[in-house]
NUBALUM-493856 format. One record per residue (C-alpha): residue in three letters; x, y, z negated; residue number from 1. Coordinates in pm, 1 decimal, padded with zeros to 6 digits, always signed. Example, Ala and Ser with C-alpha at 12.3 -4.5 7.8 and 13.67 -1.06 7.14 Angstrom:
<atoms>
+-------+----------+----------+----------+--------+
| sevex |       px |       py |       pz | drennu |
+-------+----------+----------+----------+--------+
|   ALA | +01230.0 | -00450.0 | -00780.0 |      1 |
|   SER | +01367.0 | -00106.0 | -00714.0 |      2 |
+-------+----------+----------+----------+--------+
</atoms>
This chain:
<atoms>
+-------+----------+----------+----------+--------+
| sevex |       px |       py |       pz | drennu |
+-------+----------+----------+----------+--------+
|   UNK | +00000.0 | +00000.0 | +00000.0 |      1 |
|   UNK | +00270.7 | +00205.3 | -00119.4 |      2 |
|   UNK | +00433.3 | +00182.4 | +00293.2 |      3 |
|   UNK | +00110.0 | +00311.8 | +00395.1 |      4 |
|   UNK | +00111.1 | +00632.6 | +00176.6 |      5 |
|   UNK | +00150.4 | +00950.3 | +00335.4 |      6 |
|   UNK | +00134.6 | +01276.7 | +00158.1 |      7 |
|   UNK | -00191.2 | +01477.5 | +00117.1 |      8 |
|   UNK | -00302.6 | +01659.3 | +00439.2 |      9 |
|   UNK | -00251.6 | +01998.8 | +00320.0 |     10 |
|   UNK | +00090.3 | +01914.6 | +00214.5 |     11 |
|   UNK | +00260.1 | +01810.8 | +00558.1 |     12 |
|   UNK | +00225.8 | +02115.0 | +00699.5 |     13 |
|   UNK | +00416.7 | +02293.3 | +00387.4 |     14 |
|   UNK | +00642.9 | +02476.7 | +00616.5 |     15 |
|   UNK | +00371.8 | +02621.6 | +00825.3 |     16 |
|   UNK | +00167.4 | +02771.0 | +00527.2 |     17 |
|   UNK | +00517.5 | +02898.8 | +00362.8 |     18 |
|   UNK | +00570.3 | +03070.9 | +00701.6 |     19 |
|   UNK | +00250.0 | +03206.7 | +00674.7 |     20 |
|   UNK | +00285.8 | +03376.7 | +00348.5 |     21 |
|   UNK | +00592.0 | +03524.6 | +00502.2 |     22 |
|   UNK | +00380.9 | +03655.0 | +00760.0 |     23 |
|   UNK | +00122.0 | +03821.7 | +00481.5 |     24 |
|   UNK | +00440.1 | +03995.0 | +00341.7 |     25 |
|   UNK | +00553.7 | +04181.9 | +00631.6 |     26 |
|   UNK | +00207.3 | +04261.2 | +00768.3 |     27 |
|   UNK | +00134.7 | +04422.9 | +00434.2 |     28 |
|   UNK | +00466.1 | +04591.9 | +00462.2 |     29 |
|   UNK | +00385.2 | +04703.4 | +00817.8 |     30 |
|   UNK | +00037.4 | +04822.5 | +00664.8 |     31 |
|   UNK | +00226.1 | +05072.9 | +00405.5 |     32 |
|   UNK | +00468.0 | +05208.9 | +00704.5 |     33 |
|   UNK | +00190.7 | +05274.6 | +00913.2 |     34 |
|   UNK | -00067.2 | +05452.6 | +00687.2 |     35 |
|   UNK | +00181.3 | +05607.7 | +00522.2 |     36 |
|   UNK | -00052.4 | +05857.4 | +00330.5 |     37 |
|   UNK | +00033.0 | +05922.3 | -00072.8 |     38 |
|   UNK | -00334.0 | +05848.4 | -00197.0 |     39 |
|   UNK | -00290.4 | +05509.1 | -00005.1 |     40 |
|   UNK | +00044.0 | +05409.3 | -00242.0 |     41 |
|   UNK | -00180.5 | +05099.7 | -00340.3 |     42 |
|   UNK | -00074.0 | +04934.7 | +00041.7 |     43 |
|   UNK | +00280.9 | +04960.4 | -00067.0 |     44 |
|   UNK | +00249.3 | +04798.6 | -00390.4 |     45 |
|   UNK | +00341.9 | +04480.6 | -00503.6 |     46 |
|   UNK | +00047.3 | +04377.0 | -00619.3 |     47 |
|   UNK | -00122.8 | +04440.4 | -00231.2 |     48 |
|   UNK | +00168.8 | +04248.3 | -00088.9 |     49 |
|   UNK | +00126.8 | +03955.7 | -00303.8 |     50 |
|   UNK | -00204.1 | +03972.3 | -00226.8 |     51 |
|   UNK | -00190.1 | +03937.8 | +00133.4 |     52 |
|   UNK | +00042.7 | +03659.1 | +00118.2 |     53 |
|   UNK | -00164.5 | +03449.6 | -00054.9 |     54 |
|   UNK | -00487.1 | +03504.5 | +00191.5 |     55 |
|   UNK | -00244.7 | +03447.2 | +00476.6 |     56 |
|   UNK | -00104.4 | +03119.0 | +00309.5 |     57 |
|   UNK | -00456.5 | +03048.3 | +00169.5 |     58 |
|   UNK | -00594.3 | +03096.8 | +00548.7 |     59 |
|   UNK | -00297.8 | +02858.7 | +00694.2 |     60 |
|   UNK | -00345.8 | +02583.5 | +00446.9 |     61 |
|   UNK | -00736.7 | +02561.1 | +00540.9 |     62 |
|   UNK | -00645.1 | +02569.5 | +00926.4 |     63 |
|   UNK | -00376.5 | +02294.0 | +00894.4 |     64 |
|   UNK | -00605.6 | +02103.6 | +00686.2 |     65 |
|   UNK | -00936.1 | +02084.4 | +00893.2 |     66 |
|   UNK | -00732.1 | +02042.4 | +01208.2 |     67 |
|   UNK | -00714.7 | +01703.7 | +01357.2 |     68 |
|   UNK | -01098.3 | +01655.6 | +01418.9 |     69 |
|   UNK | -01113.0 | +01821.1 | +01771.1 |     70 |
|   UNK | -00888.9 | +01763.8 | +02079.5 |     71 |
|   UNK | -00542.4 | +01909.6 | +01912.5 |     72 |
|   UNK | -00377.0 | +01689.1 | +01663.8 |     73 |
|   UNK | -00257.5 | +01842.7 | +01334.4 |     74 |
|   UNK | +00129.8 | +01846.6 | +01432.9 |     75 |
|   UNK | +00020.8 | +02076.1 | +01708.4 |     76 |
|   UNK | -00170.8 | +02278.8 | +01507.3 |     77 |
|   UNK | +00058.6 | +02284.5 | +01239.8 |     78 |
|   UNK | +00337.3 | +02414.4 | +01479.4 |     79 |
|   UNK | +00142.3 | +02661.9 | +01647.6 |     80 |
|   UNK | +00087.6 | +02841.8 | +01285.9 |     81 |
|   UNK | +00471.6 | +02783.9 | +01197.5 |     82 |
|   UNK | +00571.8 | +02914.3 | +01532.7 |     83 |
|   UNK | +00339.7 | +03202.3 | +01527.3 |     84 |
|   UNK | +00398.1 | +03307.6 | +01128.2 |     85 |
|   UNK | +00775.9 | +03312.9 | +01225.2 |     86 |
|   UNK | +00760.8 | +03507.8 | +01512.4 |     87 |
|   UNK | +00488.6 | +03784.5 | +01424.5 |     88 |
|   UNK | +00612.5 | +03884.9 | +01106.0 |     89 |
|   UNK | +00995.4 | +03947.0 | +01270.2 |     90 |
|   UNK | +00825.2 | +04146.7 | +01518.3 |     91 |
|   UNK | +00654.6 | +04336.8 | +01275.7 |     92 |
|   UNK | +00865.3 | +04435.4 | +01087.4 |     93 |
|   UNK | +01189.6 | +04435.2 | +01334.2 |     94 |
|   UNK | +01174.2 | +04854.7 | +01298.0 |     95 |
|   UNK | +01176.9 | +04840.1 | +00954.7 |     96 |
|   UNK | +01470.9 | +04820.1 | +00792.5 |     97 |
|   UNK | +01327.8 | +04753.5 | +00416.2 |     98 |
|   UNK | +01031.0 | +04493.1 | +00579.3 |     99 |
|   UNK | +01348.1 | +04274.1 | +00791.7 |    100 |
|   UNK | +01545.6 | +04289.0 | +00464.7 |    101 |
|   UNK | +01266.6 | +04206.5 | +00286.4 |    102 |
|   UNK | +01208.8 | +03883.7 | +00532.5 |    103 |
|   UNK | +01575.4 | +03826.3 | +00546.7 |    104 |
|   UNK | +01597.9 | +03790.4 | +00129.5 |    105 |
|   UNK | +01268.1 | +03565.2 | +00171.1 |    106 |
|   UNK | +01436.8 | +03352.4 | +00352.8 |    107 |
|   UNK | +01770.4 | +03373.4 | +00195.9 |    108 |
|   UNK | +01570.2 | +03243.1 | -00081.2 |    109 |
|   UNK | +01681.8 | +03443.4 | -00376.1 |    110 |
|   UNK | +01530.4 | +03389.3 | -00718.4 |    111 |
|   UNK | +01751.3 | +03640.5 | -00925.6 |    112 |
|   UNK | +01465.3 | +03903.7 | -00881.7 |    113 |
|   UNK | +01191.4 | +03726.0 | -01076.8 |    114 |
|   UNK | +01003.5 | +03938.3 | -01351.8 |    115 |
|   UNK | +00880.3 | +03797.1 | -01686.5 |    116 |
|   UNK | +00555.6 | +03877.7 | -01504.4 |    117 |
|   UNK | +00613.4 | +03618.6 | -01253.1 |    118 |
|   UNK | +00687.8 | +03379.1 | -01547.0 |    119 |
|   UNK | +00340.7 | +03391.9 | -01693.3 |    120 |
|   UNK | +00176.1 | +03400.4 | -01384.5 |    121 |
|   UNK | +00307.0 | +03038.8 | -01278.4 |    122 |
|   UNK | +00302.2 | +02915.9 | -01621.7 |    123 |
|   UNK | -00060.6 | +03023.9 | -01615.9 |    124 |
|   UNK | -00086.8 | +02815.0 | -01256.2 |    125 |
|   UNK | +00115.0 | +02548.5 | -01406.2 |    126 |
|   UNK | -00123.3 | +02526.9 | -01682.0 |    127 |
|   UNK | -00463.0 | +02543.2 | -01502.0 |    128 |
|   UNK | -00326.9 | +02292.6 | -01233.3 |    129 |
|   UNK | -00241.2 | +02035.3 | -01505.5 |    130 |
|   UNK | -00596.0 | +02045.7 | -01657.4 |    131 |
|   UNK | -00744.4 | +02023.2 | -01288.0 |    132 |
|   UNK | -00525.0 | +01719.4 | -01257.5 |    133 |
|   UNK | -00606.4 | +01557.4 | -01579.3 |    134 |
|   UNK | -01011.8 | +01601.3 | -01477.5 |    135 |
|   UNK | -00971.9 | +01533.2 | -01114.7 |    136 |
|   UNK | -00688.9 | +01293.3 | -01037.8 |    137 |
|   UNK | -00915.5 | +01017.2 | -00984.2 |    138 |
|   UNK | -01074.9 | +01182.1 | -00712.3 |    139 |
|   UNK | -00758.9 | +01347.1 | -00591.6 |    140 |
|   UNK | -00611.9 | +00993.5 | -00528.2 |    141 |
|   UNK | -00881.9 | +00828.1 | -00322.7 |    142 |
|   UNK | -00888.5 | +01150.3 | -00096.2 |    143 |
|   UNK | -00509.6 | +01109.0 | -00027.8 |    144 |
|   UNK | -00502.8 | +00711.8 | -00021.3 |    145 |
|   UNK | -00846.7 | +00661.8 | +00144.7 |    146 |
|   UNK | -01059.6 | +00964.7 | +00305.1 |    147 |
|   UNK | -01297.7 | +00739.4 | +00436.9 |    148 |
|   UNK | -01344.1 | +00522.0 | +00143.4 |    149 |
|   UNK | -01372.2 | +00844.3 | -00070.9 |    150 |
|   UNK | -01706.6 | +00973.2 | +00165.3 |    151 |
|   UNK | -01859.4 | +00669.1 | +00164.1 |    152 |
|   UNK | -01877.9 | +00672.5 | -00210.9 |    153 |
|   UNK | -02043.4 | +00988.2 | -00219.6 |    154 |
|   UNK | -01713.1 | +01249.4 | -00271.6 |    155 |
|   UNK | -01741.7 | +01586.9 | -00008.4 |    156 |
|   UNK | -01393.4 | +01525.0 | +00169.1 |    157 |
|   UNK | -01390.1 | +01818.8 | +00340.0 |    158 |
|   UNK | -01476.6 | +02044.8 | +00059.3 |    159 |
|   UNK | -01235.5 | +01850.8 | -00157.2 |    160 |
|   UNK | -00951.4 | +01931.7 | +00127.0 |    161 |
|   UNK | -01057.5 | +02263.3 | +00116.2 |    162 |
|   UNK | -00993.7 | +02299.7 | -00219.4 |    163 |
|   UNK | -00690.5 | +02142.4 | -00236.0 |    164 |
|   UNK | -00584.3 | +02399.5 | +00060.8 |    165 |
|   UNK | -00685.0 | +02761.1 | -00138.8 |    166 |
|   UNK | -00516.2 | +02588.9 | -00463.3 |    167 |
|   UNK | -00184.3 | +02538.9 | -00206.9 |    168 |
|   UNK | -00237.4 | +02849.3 | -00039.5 |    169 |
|   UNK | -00282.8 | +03029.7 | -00375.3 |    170 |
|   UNK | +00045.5 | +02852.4 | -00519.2 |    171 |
|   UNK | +00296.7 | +02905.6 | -00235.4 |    172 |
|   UNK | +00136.0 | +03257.1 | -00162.8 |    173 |
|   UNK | +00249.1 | +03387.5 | -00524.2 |    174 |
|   UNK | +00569.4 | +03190.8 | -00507.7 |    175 |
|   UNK | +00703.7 | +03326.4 | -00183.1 |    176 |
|   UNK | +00794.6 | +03652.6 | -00323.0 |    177 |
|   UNK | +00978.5 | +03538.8 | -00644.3 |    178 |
|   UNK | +01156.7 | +03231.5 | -00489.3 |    179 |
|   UNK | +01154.7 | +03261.4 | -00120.2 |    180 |
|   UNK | +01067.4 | +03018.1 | +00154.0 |    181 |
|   UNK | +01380.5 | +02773.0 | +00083.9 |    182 |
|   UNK | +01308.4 | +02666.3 | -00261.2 |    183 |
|   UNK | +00903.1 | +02675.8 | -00218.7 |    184 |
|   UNK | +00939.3 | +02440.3 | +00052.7 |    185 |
|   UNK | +01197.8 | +02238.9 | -00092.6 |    186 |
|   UNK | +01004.7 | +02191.7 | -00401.0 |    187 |
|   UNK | +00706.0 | +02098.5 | -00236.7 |    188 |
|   UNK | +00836.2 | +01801.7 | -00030.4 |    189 |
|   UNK | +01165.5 | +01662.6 | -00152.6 |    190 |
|   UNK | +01056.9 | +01594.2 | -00552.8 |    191 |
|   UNK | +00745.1 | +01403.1 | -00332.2 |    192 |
|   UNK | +00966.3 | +01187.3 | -00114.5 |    193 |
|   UNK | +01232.2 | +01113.0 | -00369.0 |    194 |
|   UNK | +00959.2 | +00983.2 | -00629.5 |    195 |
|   UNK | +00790.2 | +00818.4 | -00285.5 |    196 |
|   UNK | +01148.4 | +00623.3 | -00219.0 |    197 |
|   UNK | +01147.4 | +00532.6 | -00631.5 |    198 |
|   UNK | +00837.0 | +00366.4 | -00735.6 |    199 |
|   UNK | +00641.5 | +00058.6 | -00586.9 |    200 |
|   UNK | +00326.7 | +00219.6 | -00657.0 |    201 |
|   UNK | +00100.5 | +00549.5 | -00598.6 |    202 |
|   UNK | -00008.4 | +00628.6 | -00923.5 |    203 |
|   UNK | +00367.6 | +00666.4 | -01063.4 |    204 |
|   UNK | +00467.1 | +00932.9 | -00786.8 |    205 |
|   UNK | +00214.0 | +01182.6 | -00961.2 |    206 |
|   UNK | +00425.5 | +01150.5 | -01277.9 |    207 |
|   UNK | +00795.0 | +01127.8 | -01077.8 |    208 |
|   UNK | +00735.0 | +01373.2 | -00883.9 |    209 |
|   UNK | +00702.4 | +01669.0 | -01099.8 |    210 |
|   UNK | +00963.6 | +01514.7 | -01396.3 |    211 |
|   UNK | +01236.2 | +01483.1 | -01066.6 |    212 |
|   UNK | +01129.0 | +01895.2 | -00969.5 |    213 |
|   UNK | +01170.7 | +02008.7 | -01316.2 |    214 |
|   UNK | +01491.4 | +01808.1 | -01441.7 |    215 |
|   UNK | +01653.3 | +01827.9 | -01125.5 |    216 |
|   UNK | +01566.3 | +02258.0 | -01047.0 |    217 |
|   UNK | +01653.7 | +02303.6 | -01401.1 |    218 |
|   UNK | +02063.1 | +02133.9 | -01369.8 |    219 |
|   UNK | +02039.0 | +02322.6 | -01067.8 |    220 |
|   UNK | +01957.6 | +02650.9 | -01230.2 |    221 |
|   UNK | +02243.8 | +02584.4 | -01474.1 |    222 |
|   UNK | +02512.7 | +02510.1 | -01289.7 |    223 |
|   UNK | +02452.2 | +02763.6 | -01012.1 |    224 |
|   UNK | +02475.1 | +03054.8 | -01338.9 |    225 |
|   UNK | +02825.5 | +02879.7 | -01419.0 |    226 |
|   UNK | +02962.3 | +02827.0 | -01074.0 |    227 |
|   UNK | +02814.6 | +03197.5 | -00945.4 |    228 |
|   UNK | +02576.4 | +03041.4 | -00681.6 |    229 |
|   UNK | +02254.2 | +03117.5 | -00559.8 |    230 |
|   UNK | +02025.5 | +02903.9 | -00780.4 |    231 |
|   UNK | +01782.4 | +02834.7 | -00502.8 |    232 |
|   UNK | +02038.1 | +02699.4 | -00251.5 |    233 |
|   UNK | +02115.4 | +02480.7 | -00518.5 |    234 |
|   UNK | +01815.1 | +02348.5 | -00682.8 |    235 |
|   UNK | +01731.3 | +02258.8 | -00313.2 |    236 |
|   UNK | +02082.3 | +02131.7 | -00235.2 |    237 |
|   UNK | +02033.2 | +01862.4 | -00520.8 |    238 |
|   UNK | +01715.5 | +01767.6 | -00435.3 |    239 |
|   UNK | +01817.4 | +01674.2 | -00125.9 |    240 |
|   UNK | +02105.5 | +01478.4 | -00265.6 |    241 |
|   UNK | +01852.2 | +01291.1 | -00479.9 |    242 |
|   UNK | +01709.2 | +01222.9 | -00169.3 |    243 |
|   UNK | +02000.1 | +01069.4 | +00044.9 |    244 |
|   UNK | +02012.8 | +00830.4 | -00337.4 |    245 |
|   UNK | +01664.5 | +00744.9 | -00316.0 |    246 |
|   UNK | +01740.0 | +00621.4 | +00086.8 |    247 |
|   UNK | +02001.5 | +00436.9 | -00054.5 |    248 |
|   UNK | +01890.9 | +00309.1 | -00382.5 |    249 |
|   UNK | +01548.1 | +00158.5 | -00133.9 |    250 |
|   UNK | +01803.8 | -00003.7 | +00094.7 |    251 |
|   UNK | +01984.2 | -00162.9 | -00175.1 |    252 |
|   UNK | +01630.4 | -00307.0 | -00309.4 |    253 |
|   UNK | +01536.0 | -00403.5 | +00023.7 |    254 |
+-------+----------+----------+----------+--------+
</atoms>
């Protein structure tokens, strides 16, 4: 069963909707340039620009995750929103020179800059997505494992995926800012496949998964302070390593 498992539909496409959010961030920088007026300062702020990055990511997430059902598969669909998120927001912001920083350092994937507000706010979301969890995995894993199965017992699998898509587009939307596109994506898929290439069973990966992403971003955060790296390169840079063990260690069991 386990060979069979593949992630959640609204998480393959985890580079698209991280693009996305990139693409809310220089639009709403584009939107302060051009209006330009004092009494509209609220464009400019931070809160505005957060704020359109998670409607853009929240808006990619639900397009990547009903796609599929018509003539275009999901890869195609899911490259056509990566390929346009990457190339809009560098035009838009390409006679800017704070916006293209801006999108340079969100790429560069810097997490130096994060406030103490950005700590409460994802504890907060680390909080309430633990209690969804705890009342909803159930449901949660027959969606992923069997979408079919789950409708014919009565569950609304496309407002389920829906929901699952705003929560993802919510998440990566507020993280873009503080982490950068690097370490959102790499969090969202590596801790997933490593835990994927470790256990023999589904259920486990929901408990791997996270304990891998915390231990292994938190050694990362530590030695990138001692050695003067950037801690996102890093965090990601061991993750990945955990990965190329996890091949192995599979290989060797095999």
């Amino acid at each position: 069963m386990l060979a069979r498992f593949e992630p959640c539909p609204v998480q393959n496409p985890a580079a698209a909707v991280s693009q996305a959010s990139g693409l809310g961030i220089a639009l709403a920088i584009s939107l302060g340039t051009w209006i330009g007026a004092d009494h509209y300062d609220w464009v400019r702020s931070d809160a505005a620009i957060s704020g359109m990055a998670v409607i853009m990511s929240i808006a990619a997430a639900l397009i990547t995750s009903q796609a599929g059902s018509g003539r275009e598969s999901r890869e195609a669909v899911t490259g056509w929103v990566f390929l346009v998120s990457s190339s809009v927001s560098i035009l838009l912001v390409s006679r800017n020179p704070h916006g293209l920083e801006e999108i340079h350092r969100l790429v560069s994937s810097s997490i130096i800059g994060a406030t103490n507000t950005d700590v409460w706010v994802f504890a907060a979301l680390s909080v309430a997505t633990a209690l969804l969890l705890a009342f909803t995995h159930r449901r949660l894993l027959l969606l992923v494992m069997d979408a079919p199965m789950a409708a014919a017992v009565g569950m609304r699998t496309r407002l389920w995926s829906a929901a699952s898509a705003c929560w993802l587009g919510l998440a990566i939307g507020l993280s873009i800012r503080a982490s950068g596109m690097l370490y959102v994506f790499g969090c969202l898929v590596l801790p997933a496949l490593i835990a994927k290439h470790l256990c023999r069973e589904v259920r486990p990966m929901f408990i791997v998964a996270p304990v891998v992403a915390v231990s292994t971003t938190a050694t990362g955060f530590v030695l990138a302070n001692h050695y003067d790296f950037p801690p996102g390169q890093m965090a990601v840079a061991l993750l990945a390593g955990l990965l190329a063990m996890a091949w192995a260690f599979r290989l060797a069991r095999a």
